[in-house]
Structure formats: C-alpha cells, structure tokens
C-alpha positions in Angstrom: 61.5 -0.4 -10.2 58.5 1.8 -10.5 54.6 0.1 -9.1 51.8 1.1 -10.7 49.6 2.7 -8.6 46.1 1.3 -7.9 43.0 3.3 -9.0 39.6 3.0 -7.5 38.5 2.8 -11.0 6.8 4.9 -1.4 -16.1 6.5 4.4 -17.3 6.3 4.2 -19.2 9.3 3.5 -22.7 7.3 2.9 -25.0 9.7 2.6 -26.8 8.4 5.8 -23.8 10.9 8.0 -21.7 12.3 5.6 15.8 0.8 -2.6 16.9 2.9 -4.9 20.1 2.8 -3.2 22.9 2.9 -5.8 25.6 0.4 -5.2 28.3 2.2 -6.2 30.7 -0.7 -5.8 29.7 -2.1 -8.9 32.9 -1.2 -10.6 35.9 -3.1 -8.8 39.3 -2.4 -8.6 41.6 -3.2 -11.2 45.1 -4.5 -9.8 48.1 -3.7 -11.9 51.1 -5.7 -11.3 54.8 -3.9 -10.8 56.9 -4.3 -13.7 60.2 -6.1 -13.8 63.3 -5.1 -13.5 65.6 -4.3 -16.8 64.6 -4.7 -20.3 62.8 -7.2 -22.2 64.9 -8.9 -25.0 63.5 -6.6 -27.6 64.4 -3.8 -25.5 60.4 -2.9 -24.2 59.6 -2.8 -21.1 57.1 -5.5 -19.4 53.5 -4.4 -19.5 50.9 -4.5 -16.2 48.6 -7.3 -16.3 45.2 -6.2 -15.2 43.7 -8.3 -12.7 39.9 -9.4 -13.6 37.0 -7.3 -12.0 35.8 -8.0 -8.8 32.4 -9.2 -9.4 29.9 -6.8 -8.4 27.4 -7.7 -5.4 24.6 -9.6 -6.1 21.3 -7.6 -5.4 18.8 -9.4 -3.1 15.0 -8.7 -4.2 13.9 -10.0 -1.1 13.4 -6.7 0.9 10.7 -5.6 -2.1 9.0 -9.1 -2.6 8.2 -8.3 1.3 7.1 -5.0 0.7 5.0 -6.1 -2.2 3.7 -8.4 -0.4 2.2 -7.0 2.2 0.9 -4.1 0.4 -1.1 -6.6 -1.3 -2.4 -8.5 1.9 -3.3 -4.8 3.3 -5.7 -4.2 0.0 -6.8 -7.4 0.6 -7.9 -7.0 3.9 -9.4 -3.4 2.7 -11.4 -5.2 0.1 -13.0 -8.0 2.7 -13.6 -5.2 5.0 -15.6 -3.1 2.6 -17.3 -6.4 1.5 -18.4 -6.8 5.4 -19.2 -3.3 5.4 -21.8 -2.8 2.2 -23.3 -6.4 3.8 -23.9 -4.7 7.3 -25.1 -1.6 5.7 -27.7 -3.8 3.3 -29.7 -5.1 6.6 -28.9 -2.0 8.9 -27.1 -4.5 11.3 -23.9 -6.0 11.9 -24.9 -9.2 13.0 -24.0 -11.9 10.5 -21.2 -10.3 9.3 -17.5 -10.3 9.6 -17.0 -6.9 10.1 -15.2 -7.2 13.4 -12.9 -9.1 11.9 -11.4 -6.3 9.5 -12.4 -3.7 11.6 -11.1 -1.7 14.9 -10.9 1.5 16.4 -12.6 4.7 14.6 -13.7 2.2 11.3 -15.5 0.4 13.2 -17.2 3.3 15.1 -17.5 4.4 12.2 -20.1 1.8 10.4 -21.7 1.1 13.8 -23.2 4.6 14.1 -23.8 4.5 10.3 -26.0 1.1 10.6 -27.4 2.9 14.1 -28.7 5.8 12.1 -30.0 3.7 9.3 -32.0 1.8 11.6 -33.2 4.7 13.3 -34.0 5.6 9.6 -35.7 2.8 8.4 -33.8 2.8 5.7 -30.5 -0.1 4.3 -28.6 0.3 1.2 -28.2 -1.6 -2.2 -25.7 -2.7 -4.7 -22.1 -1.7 -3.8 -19.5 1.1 -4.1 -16.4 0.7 -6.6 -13.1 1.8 -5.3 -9.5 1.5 -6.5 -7.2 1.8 -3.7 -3.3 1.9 -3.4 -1.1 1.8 -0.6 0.3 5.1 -0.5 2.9 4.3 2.8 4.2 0.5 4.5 6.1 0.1 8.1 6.8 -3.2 8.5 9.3 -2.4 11.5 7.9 -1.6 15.4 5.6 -3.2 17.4 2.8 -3.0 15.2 3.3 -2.8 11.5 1.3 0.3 9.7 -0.1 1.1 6.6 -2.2 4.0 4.8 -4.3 3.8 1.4 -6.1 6.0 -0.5 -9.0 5.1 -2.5 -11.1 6.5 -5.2 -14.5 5.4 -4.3 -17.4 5.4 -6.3 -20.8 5.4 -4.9 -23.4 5.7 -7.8 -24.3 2.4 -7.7 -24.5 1.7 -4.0 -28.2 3.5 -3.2 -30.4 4.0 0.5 -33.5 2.5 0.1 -36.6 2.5 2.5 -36.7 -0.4 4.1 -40.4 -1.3 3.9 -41.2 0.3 0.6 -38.1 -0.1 -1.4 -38.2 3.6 -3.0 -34.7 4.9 -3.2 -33.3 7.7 -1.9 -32.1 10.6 -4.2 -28.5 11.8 -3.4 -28.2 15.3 -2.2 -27.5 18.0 -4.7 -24.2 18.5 -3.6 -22.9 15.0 -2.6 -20.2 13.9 -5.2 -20.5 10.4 -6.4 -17.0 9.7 -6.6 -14.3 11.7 -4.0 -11.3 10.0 -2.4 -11.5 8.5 0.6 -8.5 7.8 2.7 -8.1 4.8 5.2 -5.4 3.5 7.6 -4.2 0.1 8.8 -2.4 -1.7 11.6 -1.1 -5.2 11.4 -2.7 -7.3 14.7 -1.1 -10.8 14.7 -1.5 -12.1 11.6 -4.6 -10.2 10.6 -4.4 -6.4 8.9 -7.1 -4.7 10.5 -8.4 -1.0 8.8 -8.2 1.4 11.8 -9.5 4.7 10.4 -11.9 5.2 7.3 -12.0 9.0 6.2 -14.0 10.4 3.6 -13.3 13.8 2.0 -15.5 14.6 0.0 -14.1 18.1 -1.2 -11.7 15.7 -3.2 -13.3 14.5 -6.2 -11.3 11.9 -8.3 
C-alpha cells in the first residue's frame, strides 16, 4: 500500500523670534488519503480524496483602527493647541487661554517668550496661520505614548500689528511664508500634549 505524501501546498518661527506582515499560512494543507488495497472492479486503482482547505486566519483590523485613531486624536490636539496659541499671540498674553492645556515642555517655552517679546514689543498678531500636518511616527507602547508631525504652515495671513496703532508689520525680505515646521507629542493621561514646536525655515513647502 503506497500513502501519499502530504505537501505544504509609518514654530513657530513668528517673525517676532524666528502590518504589512504577510500571513503566509493562507494556503492550508491539503490531506490526501492512502489508497486501498487491490484493484477496483474495473481494474483502476482508488483515487486520493483531497481534504477541504483549512480556512485561512481571519485578519483582525483592530491593531490599525488603534493606530488611526490616535493619530487622529494627536492632530487634534495639534489643532486646539495652535488655536490656543494664535489666541495668546493676538493679546500678547496667555491669560484666558487654554494653552497650558496642550502645551508642555520647550512648546510652551516656546510661546511664552514669543508673547514676552511681543509685549516688550508693543506689538500682537492677526488672523491665523494654515497648516496641514500628518503624523509622520506613533508609539503607543512604554510609559508614555509618543508621537511626531510635520506640518506645512502657512503664515501669510497671520500678520504683527502695533498694538496701539494697528499698522502691520512688513515680513522680512527673507522670511518664507510657508516652510515646514516640525512638532512632537507625548501622551499625559488622557490628554496628548505637543512637547516641542520647531520651525525650519530653510524648508520651504
């Protein structure tokens, strides 16, 4: 009796301070069963039965619906902190805003001495920036979850005024209006918090 053998068939430079992991299992193994012994009436010899497929592993999405969904609670939390930001920058103060609450470390530092020199200035801002940021790198895992994005900001329409007269500010022959600006993010409780804001300005986009 012979047996058939089995086969394995991813700033804020104002001018105040300028998976896929392949399952390769998909294919199952295909059983053959051992022929019988002698002759069929007709003289042919039994043919193996094949054995259905095993059914391939199902594929659980929920690893990426967590990735996708913090990557969007990070550019949220980018978005409310540049809102707090342009409003601190409009009154040269950060009282009455929410900065604090999206802000930490060197961003924070950051806008403080911004809003220090604007007052020291006598000068606020109007309108707002435009940006369009992505997250360029997630760690959900550790201590403290991280992220980094990079944003294409756009400052024409954001302008320094003088306080007391209102007469805006030219830009400066060689500031760019739109240059990418990078930022960084940790993950404190439940709140993403921007941790570092970095202009380069030598990158235009």
């Amino acid at each position: 009796m012979t047996r058939a053998q089995r086969r394995p068939s991813g700033f804020t430079a104002v001018r105040i301070r300028r998976h896929a992991t392949g399952l390769l299992m998909a294919g199952g193994l295909i059983a053959l069963s051992a022929c019988g012994s002698g002759d069929d009436s007709d003289g042919s010899a039994k043919r193996p039965v094949p054995t259905s497929s095993a059914p391939a592993p199902e594929t659980s999405s929920a690893s990426a619906d967590t990735q996708k969904q913090a990557k969007d609670t990070v550019l949220q939390a980018y978005e409310d902190f540049w809102a707090e930001q342009v409003k601190a920058y409009g009154q040269a103060d950060i009282k009455g805003t929410n900065l604090k609450k999206y802000a930490t470390k060197k961003a924070l530092g950051r806008a403080m001495g911004d809003v220090l020199v604007m007052k020291e200035a006598g000068t606020t801002t109007e309108g707002a920036p435009t940006h369009k940021a992505t997250v360029t790198s997630l760690t959900l895992t550790g201590d403290v979850p991280k992220a980094s994005l990079s944003d294409c900001l756009d400052i024409s329409g954001w302008k320094t005024v003088k306080t007391k007269t209102g007469a805006v500010q030219p830009f400066p022959s060689n500031q760019p209006l739109r240059y990418v600006t990078t930022a960084k993010a940790e993950r404190w409780g439940n709140q993403w918090m921007i941790t570092d804001l970095t202009p380069n300005g030598n990158r235009t986009c």
